[in-house]
PDB file of N, CA, C and O in Angstrom:
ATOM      1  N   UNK A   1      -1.792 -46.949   7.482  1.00  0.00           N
ATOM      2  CA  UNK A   1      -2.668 -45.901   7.961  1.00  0.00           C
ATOM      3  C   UNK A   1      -2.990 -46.192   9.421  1.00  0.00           C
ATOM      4  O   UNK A   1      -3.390 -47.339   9.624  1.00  0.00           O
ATOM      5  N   UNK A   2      -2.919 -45.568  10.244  1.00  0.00           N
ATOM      6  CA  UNK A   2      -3.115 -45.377  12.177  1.00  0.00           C
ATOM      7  C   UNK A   2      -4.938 -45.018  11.919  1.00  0.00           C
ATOM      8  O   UNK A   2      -5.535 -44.368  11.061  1.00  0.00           O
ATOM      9  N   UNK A   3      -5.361 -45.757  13.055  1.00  0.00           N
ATOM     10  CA  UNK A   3      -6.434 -45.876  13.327  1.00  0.00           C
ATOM     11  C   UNK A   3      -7.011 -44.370  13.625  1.00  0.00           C
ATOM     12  O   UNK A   3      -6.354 -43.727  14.444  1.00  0.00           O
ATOM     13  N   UNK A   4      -7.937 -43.855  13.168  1.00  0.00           N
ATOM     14  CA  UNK A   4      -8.020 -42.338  13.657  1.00  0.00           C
ATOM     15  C   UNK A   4      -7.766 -41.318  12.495  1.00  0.00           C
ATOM     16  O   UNK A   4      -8.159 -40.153  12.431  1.00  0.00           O
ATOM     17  N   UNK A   5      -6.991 -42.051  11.560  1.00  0.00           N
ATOM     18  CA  UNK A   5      -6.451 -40.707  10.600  1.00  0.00           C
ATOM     19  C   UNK A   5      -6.891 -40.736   9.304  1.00  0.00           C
ATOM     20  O   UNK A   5      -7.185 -41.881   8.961  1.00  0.00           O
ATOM     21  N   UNK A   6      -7.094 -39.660   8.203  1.00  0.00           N
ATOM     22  CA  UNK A   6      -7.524 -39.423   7.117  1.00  0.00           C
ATOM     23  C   UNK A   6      -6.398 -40.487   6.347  1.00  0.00           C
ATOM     24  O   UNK A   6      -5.229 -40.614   6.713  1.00  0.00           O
ATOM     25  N   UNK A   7      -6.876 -41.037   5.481  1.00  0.00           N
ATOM     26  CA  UNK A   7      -5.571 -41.851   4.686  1.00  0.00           C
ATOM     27  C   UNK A   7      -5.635 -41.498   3.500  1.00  0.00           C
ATOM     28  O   UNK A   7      -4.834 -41.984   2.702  1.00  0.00           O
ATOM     29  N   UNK A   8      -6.712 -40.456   3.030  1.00  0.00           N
ATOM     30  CA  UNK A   8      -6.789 -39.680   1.492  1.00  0.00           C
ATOM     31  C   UNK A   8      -8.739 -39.517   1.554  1.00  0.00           C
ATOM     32  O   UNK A   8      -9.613 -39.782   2.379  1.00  0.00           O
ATOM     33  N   UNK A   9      -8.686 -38.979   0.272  1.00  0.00           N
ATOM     34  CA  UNK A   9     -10.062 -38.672   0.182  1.00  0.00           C
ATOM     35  C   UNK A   9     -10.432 -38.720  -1.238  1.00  0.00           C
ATOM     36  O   UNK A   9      -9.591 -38.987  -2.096  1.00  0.00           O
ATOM     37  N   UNK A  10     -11.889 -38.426  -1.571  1.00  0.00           N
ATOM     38  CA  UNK A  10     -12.293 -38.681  -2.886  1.00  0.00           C
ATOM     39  C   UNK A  10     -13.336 -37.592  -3.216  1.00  0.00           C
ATOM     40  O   UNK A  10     -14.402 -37.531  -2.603  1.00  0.00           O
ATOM     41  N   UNK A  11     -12.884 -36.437  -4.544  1.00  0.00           N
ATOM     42  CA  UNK A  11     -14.437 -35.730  -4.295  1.00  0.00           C
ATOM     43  C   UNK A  11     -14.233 -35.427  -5.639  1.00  0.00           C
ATOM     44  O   UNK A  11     -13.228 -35.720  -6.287  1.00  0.00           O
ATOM     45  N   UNK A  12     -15.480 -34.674  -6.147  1.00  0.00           N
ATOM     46  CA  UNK A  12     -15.684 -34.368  -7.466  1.00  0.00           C
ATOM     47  C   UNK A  12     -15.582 -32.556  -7.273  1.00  0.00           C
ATOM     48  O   UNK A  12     -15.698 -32.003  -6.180  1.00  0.00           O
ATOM     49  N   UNK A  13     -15.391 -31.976  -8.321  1.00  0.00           N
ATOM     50  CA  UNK A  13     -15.642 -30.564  -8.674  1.00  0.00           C
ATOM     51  C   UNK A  13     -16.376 -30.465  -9.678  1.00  0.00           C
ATOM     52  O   UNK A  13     -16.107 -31.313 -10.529  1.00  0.00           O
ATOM     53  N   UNK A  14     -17.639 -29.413 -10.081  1.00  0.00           N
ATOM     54  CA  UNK A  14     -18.109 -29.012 -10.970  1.00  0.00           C
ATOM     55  C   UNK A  14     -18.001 -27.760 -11.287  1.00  0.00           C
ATOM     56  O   UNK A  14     -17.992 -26.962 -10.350  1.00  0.00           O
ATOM     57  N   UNK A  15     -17.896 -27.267 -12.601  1.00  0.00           N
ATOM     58  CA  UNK A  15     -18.048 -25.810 -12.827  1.00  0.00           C
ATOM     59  C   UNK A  15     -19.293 -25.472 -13.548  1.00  0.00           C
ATOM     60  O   UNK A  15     -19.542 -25.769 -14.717  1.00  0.00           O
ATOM     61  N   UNK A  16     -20.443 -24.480 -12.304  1.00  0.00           N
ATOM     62  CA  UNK A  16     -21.778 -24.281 -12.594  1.00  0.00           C
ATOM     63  C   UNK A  16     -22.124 -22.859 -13.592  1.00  0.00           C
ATOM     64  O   UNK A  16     -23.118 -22.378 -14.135  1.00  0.00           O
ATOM     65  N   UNK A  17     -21.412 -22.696 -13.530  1.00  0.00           N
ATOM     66  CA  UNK A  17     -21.225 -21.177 -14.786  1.00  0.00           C
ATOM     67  C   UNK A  17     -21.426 -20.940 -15.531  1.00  0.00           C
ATOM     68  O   UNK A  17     -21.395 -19.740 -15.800  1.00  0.00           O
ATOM     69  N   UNK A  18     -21.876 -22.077 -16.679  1.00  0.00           N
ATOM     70  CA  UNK A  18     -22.913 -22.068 -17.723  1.00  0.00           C
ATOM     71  C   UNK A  18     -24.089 -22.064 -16.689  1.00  0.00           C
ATOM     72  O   UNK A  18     -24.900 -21.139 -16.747  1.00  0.00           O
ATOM     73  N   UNK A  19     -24.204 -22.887 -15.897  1.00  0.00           N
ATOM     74  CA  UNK A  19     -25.807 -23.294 -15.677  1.00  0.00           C
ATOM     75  C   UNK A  19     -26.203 -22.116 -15.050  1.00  0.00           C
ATOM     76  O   UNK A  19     -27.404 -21.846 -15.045  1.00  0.00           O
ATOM     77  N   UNK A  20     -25.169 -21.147 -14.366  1.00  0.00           N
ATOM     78  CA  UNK A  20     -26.035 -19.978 -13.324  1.00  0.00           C
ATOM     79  C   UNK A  20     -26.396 -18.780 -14.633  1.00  0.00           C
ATOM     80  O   UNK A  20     -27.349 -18.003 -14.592  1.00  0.00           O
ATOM     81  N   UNK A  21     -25.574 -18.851 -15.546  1.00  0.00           N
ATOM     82  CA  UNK A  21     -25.674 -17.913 -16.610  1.00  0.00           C
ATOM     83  C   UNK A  21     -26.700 -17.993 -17.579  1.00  0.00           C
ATOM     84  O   UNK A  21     -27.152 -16.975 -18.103  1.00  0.00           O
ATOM     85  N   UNK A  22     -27.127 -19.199 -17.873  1.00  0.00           N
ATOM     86  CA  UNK A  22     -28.286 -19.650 -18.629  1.00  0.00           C
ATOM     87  C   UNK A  22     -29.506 -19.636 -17.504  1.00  0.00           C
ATOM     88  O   UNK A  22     -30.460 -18.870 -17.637  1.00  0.00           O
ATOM     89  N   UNK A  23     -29.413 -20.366 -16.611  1.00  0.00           N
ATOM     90  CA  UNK A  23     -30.689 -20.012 -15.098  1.00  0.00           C
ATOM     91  C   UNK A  23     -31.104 -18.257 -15.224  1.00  0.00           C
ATOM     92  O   UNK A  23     -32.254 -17.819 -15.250  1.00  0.00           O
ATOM     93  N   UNK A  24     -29.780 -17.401 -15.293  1.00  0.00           N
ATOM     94  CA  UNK A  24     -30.418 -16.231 -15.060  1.00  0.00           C
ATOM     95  C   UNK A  24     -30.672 -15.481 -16.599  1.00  0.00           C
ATOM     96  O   UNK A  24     -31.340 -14.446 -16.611  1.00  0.00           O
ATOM     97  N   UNK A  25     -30.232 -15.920 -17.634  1.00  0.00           N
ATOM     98  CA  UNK A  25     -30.880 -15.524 -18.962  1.00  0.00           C
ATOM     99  C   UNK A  25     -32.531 -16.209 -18.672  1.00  0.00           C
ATOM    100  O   UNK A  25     -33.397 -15.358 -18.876  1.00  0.00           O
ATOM    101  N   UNK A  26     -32.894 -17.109 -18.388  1.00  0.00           N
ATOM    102  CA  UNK A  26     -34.305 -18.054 -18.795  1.00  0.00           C
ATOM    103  C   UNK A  26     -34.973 -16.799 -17.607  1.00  0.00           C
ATOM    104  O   UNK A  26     -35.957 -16.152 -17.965  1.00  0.00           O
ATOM    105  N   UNK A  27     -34.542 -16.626 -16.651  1.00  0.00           N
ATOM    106  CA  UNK A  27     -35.379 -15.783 -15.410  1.00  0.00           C
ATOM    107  C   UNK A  27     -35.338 -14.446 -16.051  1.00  0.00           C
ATOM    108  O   UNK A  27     -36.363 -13.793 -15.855  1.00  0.00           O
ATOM    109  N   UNK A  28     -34.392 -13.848 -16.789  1.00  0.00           N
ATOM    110  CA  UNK A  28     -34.611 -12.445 -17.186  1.00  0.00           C
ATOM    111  C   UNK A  28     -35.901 -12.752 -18.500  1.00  0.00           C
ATOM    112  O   UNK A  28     -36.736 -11.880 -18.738  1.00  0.00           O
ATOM    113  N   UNK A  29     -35.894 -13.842 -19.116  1.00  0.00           N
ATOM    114  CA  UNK A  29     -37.117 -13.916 -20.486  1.00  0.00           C
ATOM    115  C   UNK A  29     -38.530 -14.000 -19.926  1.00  0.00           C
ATOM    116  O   UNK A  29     -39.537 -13.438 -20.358  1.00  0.00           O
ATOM    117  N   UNK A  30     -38.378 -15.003 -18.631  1.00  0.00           N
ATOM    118  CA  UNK A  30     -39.493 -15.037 -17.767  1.00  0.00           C
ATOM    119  C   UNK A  30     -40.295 -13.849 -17.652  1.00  0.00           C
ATOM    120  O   UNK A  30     -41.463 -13.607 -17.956  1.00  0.00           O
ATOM    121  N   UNK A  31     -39.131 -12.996 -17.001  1.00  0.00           N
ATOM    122  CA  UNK A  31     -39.717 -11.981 -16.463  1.00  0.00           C
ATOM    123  C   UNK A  31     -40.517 -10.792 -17.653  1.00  0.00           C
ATOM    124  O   UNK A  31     -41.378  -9.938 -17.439  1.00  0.00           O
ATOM    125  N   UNK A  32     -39.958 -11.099 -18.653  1.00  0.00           N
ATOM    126  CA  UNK A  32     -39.803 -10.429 -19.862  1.00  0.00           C
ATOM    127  C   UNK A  32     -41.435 -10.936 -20.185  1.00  0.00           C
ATOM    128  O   UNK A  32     -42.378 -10.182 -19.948  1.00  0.00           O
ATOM    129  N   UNK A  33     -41.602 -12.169 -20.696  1.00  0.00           N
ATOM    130  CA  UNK A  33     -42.905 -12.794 -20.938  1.00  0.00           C
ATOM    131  C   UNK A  33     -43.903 -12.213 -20.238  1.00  0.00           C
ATOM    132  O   UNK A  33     -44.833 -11.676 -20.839  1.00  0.00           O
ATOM    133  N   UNK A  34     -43.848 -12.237 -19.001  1.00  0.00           N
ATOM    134  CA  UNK A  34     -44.559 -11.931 -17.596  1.00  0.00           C
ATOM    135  C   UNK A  34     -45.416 -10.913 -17.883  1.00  0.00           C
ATOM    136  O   UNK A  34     -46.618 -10.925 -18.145  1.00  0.00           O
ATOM    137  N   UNK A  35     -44.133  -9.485 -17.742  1.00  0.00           N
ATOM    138  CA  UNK A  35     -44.656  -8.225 -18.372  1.00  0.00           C
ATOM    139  C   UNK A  35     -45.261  -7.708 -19.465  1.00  0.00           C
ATOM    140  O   UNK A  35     -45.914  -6.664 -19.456  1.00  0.00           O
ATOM    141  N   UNK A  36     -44.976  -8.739 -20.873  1.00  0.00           N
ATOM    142  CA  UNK A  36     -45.634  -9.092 -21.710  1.00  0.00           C
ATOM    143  C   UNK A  36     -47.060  -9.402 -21.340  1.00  0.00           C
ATOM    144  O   UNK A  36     -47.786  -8.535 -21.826  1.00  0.00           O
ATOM    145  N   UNK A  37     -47.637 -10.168 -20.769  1.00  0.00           N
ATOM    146  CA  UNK A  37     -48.690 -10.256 -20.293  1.00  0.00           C
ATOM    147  C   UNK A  37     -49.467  -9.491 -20.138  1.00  0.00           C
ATOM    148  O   UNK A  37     -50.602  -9.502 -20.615  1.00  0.00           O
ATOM    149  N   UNK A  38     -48.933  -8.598 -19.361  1.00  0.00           N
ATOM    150  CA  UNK A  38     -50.120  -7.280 -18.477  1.00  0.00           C
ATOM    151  C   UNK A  38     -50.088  -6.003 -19.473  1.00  0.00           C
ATOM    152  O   UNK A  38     -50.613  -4.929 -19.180  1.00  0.00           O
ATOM    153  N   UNK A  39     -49.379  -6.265 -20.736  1.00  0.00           N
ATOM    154  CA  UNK A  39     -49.744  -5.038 -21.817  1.00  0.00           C
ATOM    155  C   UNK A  39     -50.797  -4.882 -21.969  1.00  0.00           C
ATOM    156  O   UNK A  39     -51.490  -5.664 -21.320  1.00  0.00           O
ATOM    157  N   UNK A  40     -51.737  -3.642 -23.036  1.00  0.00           N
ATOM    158  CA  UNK A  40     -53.408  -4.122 -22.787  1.00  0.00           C
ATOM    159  C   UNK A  40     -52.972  -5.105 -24.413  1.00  0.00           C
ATOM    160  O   UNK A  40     -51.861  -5.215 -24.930  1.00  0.00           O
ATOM    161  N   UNK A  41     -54.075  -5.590 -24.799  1.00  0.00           N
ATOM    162  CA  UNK A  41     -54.111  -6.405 -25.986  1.00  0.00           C
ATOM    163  C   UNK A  41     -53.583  -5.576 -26.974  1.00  0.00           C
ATOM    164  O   UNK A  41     -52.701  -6.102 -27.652  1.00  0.00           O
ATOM    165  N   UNK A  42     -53.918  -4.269 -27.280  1.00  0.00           N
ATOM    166  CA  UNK A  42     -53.590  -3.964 -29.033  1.00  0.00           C
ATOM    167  C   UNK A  42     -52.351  -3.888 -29.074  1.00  0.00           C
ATOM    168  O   UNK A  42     -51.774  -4.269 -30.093  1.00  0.00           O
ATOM    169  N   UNK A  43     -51.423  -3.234 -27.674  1.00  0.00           N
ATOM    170  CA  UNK A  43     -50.113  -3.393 -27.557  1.00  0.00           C
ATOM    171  C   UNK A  43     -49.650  -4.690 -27.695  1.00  0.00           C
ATOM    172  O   UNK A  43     -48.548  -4.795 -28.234  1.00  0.00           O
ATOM    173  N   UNK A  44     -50.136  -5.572 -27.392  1.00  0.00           N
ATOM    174  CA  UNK A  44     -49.617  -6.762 -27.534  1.00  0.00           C
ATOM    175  C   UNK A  44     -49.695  -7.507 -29.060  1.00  0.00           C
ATOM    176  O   UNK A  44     -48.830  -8.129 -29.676  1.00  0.00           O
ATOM    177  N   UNK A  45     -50.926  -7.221 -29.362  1.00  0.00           N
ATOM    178  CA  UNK A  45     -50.714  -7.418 -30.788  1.00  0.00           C
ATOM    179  C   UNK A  45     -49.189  -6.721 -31.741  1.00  0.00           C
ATOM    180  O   UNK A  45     -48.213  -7.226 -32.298  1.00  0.00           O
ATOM    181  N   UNK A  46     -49.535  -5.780 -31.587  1.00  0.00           N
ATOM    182  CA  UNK A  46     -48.152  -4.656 -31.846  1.00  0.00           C
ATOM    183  C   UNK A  46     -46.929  -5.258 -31.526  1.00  0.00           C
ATOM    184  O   UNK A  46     -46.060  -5.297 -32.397  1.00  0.00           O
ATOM    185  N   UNK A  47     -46.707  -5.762 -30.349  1.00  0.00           N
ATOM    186  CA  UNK A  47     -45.201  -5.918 -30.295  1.00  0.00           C
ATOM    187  C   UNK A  47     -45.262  -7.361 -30.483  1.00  0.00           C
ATOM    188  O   UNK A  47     -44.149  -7.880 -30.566  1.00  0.00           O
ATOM    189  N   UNK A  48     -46.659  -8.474 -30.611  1.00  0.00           N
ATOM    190  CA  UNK A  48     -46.105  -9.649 -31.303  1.00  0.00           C
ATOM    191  C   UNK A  48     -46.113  -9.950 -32.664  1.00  0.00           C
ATOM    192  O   UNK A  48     -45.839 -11.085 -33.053  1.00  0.00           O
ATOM    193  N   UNK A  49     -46.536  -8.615 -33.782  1.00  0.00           N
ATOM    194  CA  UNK A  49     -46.297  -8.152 -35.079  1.00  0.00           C
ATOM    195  C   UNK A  49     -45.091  -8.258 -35.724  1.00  0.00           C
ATOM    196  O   UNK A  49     -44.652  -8.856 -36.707  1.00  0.00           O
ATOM    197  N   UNK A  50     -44.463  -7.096 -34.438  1.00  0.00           N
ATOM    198  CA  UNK A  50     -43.111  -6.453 -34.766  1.00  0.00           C
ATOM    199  C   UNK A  50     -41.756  -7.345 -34.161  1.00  0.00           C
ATOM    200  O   UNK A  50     -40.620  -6.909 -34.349  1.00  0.00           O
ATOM    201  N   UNK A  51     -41.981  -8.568 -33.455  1.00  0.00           N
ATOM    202  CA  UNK A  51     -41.234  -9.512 -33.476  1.00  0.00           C
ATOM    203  C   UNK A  51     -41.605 -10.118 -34.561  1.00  0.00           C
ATOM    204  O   UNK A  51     -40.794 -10.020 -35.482  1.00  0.00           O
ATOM    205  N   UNK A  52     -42.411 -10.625 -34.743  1.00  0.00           N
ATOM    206  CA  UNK A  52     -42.645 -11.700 -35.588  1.00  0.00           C
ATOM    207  C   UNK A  52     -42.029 -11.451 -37.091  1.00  0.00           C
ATOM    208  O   UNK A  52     -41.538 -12.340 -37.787  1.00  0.00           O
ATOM    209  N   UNK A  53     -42.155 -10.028 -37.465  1.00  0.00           N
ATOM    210  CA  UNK A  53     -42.084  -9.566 -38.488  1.00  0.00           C
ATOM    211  C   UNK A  53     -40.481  -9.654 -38.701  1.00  0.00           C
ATOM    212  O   UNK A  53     -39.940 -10.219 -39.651  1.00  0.00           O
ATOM    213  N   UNK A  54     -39.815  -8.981 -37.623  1.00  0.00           N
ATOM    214  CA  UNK A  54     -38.468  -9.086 -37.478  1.00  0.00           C
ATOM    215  C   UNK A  54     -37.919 -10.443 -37.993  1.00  0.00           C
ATOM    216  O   UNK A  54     -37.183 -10.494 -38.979  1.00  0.00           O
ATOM    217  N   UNK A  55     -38.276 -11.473 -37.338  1.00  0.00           N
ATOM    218  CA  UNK A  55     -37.797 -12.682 -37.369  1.00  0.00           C
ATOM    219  C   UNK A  55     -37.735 -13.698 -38.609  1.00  0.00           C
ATOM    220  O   UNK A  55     -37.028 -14.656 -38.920  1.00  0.00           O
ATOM    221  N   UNK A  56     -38.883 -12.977 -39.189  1.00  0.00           N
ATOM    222  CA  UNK A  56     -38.841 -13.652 -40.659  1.00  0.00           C
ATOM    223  C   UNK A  56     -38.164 -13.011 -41.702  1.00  0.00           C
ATOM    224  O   UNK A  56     -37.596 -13.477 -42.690  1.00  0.00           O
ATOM    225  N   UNK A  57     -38.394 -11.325 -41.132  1.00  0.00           N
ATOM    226  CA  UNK A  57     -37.583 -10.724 -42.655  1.00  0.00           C
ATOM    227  C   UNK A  57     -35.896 -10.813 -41.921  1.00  0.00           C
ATOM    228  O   UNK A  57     -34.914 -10.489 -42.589  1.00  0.00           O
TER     229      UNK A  57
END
């Protein structure tokens, strides 16, 4: 190898494509929760009924 020159190199690759796909599922539930929030209460009761209910039957 000459003084001055690349004589090889060393690097890694990752593939982030699960992680950007799951990052932006967790940010769409976020957001989901969020809005959940600012329902008034009886609505909220209501739609944590009608999950809940779902999920067991």
């Amino acid at each position: 190898m000459s003084a001055g020159r690349v004589g090889g190199f060393i690097g890694t690759v990752l593939d982030v494509t699960e992680f950007r796909t799951a990052a932006s599922s967790l940010a769409e539930r976020e957001r989901l929760l969020w809005s959940l929030l600012d329902v008034p209460e009886a609505e909220r009761q209501l739609l944590c009924y009608e999950c809940h209910d779902g999920l067991i039957q």
